[in-house]
C-alpha positions in Angstrom: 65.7 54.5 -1.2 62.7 52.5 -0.2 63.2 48.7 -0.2 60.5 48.1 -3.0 62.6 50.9 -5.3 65.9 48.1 -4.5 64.1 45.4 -5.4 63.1 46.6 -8.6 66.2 47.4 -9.6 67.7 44.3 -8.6 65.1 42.1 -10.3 65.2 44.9 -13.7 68.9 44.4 -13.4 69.1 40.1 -13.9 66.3 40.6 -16.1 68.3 42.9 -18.3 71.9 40.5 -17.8 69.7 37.5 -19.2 68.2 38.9 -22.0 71.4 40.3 -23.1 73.3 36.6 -22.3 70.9 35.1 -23.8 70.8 37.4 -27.4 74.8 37.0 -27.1 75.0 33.4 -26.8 72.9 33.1 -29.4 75.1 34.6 -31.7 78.3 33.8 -30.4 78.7 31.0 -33.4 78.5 34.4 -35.9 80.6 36.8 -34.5 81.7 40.3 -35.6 78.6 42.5 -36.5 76.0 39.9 -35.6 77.3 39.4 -32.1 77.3 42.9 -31.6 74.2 43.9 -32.5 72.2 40.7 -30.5 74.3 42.4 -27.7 73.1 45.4 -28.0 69.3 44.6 -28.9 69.4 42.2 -26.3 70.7 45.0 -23.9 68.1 47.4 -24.8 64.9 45.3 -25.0 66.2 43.8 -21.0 66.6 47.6 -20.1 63.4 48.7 -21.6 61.5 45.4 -20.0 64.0 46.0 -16.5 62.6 49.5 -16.5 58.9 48.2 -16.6 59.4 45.8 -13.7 61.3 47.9 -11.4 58.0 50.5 -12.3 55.8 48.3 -10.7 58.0 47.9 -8.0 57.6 51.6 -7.1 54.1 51.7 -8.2 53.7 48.8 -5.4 55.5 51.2 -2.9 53.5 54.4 -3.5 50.1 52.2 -3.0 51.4 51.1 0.0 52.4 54.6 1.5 48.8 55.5 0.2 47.2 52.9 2.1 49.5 53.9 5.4 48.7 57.4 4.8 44.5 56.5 4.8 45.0 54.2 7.6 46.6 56.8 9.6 44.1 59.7 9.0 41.0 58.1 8.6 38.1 60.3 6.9 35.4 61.6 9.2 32.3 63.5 8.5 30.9 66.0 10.4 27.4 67.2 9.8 26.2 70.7 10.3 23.3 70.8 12.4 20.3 71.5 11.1 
């Protein structure tokens, strides 16, 4: 995997863990049904918002291949003569 592509994942991945700790802790002092549902909530808005940023980490990789690939086969124009 490309290092941007690991990166993403890692930084998707605490994202995610907060959001869920932090939807967990604040209903730890409910319990039961509440708890569970902040827990999963909280998990699925951090994966949906994890998934975004490790997106841009692998737009950010493709643009750079892009940019390698222009840089290494630059674009010349040849004329017809006339």
């Amino acid at each position: 995997m490309n290092r941007h592509l690991v990166w993403g994942l890692i930084c998707g991945g605490i994202f995610a863990a907060v959001i869920t700790g932090i939807a967990t802790l604040d209903a730890i002092t409910e319990g039961g049904f509440a708890l569970l549902a902040s827990a999963v909530f909280g998990l699925a808005a951090g994966l949906c918002i994890g998934g975004l940023i490790a997106a841009n980490f692998a737009m950010l990789a493709v643009e750079e291949k892009e940019q390698k690939e222009a840089v290494a086969h630059p674009v010349t124009e040849t004329r017809a003569a006339a």
